[in-house]
Biopython code that builds the backbone (N, CA, C, O; Angstrom):
import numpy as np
from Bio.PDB.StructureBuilder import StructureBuilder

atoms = [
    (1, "UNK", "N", (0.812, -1.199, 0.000)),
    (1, "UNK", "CA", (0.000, 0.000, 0.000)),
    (1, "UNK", "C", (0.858, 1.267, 0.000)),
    (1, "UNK", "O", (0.713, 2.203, -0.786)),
    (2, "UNK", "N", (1.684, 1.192, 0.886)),
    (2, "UNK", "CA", (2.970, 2.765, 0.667)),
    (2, "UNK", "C", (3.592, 2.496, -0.326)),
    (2, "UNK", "O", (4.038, 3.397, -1.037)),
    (3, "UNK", "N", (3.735, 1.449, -0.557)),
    (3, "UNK", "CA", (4.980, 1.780, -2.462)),
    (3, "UNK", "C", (3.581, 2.595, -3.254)),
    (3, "UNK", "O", (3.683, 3.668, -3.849)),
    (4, "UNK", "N", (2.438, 1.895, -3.113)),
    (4, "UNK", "CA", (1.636, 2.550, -4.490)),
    (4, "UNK", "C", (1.177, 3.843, -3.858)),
    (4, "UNK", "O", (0.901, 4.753, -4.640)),
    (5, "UNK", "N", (1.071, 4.032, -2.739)),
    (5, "UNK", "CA", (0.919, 5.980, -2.676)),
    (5, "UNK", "C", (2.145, 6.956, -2.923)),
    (5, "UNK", "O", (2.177, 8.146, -3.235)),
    (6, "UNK", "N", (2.810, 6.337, -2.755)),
    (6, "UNK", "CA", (4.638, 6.883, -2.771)),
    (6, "UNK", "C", (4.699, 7.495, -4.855)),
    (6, "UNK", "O", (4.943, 8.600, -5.339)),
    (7, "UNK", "N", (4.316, 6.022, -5.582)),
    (7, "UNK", "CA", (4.119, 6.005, -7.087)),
    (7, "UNK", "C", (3.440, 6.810, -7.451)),
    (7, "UNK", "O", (3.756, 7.609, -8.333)),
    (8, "UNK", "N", (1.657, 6.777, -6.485)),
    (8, "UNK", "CA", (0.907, 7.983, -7.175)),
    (8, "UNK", "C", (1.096, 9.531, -6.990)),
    (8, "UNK", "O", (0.609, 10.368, -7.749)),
    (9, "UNK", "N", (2.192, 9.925, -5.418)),
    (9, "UNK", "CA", (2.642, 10.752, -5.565)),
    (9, "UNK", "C", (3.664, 11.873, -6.624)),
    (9, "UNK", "O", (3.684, 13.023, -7.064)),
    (10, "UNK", "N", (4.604, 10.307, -6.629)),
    (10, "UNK", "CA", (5.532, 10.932, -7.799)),
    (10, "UNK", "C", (4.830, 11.679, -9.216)),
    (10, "UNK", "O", (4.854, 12.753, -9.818)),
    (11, "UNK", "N", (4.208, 10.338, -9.287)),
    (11, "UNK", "CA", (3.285, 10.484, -10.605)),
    (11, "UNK", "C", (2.619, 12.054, -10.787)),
    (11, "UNK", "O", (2.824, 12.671, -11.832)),
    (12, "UNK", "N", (1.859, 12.604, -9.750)),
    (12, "UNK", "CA", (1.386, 13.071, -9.728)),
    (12, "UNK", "C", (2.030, 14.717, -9.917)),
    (12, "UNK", "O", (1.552, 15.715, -10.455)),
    (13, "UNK", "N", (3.511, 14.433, -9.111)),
    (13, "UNK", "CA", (4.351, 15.740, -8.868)),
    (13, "UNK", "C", (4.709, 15.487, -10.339)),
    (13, "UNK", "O", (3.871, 16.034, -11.056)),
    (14, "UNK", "N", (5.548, 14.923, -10.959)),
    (14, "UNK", "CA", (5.921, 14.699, -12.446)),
    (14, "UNK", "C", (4.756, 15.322, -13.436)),
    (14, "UNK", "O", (4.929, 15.759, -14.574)),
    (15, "UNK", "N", (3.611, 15.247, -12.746)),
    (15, "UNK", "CA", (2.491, 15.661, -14.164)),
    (15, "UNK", "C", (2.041, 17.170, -14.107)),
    (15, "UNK", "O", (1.612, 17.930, -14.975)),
    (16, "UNK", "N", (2.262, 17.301, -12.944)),
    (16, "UNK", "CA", (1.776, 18.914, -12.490)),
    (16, "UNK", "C", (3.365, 19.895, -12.979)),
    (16, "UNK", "O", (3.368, 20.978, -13.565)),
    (17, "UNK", "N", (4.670, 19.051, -12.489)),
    (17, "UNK", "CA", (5.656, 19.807, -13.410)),
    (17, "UNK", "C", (6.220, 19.613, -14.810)),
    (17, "UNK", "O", (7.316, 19.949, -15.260)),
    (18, "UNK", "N", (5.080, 18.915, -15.450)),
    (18, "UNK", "CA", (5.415, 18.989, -16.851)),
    (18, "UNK", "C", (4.699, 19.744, -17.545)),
    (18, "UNK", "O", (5.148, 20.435, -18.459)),
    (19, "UNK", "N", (2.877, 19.687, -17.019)),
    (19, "UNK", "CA", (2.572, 20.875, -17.054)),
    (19, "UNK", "C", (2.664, 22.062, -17.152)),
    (19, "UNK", "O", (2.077, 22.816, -17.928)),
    (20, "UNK", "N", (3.619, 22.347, -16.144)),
    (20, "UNK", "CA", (3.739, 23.546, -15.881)),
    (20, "UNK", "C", (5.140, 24.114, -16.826)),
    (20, "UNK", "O", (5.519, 25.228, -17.189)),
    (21, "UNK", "N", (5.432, 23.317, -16.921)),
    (21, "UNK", "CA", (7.091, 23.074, -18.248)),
    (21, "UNK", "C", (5.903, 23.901, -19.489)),
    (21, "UNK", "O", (5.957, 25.081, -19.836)),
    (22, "UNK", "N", (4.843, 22.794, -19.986)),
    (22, "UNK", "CA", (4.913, 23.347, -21.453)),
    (22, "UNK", "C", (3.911, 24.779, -21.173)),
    (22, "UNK", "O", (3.757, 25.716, -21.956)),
    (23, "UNK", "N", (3.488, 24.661, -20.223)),
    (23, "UNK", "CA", (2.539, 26.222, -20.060)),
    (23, "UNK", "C", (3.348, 27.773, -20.092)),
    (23, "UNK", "O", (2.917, 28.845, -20.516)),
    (24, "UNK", "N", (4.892, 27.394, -19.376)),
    (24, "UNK", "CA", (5.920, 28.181, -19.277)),
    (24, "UNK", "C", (6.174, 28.287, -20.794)),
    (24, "UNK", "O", (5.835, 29.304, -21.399)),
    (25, "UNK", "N", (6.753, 27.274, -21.401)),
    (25, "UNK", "CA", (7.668, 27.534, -22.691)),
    (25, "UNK", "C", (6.538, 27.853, -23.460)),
    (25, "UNK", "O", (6.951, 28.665, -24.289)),
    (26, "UNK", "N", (5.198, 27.640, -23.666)),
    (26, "UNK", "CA", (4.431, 28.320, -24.531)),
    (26, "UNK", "C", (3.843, 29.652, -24.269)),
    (26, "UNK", "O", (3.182, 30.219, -25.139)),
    (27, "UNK", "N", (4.066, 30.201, -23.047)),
    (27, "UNK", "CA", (4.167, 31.466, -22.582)),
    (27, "UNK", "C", (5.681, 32.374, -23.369)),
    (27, "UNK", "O", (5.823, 33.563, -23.655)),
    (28, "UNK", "N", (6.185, 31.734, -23.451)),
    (28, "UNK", "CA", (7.715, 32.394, -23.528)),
    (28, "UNK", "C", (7.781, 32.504, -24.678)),
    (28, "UNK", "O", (8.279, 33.561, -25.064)),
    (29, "UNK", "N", (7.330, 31.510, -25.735)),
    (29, "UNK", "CA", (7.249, 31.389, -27.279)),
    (29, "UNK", "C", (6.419, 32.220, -28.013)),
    (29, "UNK", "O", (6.784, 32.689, -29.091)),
    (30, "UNK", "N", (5.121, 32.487, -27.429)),
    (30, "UNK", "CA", (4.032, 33.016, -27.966)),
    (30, "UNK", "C", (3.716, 34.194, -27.211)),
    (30, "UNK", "O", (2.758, 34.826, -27.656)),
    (31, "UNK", "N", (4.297, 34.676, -26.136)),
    (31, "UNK", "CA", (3.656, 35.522, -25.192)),
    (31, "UNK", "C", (2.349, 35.578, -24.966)),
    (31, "UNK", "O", (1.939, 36.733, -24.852)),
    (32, "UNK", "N", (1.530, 34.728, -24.857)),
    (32, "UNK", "CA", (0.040, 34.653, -25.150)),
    (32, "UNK", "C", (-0.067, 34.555, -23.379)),
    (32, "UNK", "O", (0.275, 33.561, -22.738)),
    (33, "UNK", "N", (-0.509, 35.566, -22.908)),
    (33, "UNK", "CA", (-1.104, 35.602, -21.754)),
    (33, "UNK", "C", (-2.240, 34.863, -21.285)),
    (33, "UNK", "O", (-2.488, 34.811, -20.080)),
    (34, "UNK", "N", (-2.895, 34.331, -22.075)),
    (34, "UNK", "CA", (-3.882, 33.234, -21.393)),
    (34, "UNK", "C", (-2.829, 31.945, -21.059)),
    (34, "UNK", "O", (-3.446, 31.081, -20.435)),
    (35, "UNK", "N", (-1.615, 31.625, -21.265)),
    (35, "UNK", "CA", (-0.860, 30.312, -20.723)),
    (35, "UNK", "C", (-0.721, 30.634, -19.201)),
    (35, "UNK", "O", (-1.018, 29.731, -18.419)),
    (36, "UNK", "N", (-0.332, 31.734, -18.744)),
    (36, "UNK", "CA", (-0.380, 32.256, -17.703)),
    (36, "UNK", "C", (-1.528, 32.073, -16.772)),
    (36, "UNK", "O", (-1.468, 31.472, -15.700)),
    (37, "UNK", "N", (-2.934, 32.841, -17.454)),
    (37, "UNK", "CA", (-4.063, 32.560, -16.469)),
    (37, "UNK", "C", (-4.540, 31.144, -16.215)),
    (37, "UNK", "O", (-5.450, 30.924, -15.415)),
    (38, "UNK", "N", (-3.653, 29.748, -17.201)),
    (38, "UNK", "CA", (-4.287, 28.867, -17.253)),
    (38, "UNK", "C", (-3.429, 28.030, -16.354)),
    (38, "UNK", "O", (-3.786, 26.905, -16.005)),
    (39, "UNK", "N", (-2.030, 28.703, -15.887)),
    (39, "UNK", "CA", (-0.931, 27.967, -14.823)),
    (39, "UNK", "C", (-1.737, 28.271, -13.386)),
    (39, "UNK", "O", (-1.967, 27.565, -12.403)),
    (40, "UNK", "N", (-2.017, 29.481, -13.689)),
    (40, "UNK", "CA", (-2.893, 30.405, -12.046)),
    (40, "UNK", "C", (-3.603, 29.224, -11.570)),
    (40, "UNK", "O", (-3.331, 28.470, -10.635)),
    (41, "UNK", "N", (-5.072, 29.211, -12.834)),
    (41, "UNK", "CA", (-5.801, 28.143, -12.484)),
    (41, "UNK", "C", (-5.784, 26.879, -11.849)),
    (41, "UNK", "O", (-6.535, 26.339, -11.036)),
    (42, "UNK", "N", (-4.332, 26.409, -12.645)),
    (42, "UNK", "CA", (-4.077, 24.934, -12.463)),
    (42, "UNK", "C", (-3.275, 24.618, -10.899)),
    (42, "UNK", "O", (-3.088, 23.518, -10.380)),
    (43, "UNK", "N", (-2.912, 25.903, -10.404)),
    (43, "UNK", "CA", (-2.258, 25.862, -9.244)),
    (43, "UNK", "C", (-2.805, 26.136, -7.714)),
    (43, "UNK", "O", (-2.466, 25.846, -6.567)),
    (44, "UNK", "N", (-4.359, 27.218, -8.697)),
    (44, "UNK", "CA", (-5.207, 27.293, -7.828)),
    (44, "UNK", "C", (-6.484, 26.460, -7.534)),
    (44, "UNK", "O", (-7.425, 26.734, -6.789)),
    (45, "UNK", "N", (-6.274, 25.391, -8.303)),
    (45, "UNK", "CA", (-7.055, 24.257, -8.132)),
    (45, "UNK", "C", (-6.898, 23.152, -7.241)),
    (45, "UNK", "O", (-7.674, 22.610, -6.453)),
    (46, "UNK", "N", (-5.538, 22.920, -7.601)),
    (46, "UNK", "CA", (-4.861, 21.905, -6.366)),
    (46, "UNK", "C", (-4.455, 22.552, -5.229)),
    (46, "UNK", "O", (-4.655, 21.845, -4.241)),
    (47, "UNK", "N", (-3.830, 23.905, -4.905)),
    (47, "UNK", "CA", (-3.930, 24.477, -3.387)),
    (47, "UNK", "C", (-5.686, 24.029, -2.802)),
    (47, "UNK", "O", (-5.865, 23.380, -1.772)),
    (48, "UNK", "N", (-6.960, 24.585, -3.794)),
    (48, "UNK", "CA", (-8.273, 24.143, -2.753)),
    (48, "UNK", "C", (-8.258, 22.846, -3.058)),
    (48, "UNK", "O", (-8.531, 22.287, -1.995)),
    (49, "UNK", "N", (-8.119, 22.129, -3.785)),
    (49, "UNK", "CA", (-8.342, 20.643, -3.588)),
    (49, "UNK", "C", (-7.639, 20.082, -2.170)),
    (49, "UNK", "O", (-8.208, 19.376, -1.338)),
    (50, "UNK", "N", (-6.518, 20.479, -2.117)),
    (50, "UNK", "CA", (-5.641, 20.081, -0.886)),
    (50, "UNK", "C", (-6.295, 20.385, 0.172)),
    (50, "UNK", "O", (-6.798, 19.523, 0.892)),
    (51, "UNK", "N", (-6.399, 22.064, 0.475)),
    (51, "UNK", "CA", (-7.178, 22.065, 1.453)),
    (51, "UNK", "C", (-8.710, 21.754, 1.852)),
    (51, "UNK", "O", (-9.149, 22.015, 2.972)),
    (52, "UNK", "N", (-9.329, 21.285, 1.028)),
    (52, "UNK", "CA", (-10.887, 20.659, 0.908)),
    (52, "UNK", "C", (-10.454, 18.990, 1.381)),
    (52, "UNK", "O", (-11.161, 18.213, 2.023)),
    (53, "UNK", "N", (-9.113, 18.754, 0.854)),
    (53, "UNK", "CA", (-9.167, 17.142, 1.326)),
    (53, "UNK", "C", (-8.523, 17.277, 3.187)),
    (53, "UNK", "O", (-8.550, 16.170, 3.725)),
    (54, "UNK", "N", (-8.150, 18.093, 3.855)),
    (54, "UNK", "CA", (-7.961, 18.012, 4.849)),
    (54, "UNK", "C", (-9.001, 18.064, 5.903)),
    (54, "UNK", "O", (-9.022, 17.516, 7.005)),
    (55, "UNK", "N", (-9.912, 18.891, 5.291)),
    (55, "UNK", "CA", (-10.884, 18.887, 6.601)),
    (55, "UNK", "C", (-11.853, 17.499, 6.157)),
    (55, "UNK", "O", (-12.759, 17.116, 6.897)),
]
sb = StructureBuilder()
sb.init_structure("model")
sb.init_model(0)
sb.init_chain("A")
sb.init_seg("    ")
for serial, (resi, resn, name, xyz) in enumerate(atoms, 1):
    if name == "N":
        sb.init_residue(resn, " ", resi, " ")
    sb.init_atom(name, np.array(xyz, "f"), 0.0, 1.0, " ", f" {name:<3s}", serial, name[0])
structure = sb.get_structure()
């Protein structure tokens, strides 16, 4: 049971910073300011998810 939460962690950190990899470099390429509001989003989704799963 801890190896596979340990896996879905990684997994999980790996997908949120690859994400955030191509949202950056297509910010940087295109200057298109919606890549930006769409990193906000994606960061401000999992901060309340996190805190919604604690209480």
């Amino acid at each position: 049971m801890t190896i596979n939460k340990n896996v879905e962690k990684v997994l999980w950190m790996f997908s949120v910073m690859f994400i955030t990899y191509l949202l950056v470099g297509s910010f940087i390429v295109s200057r298109n300011i919606l890549d930006i509001v769409y990193l906000v989003i994606l960061y401000t989704t999992i901060i309340i998810i996190k805190f919604a799963n604690r209480s």
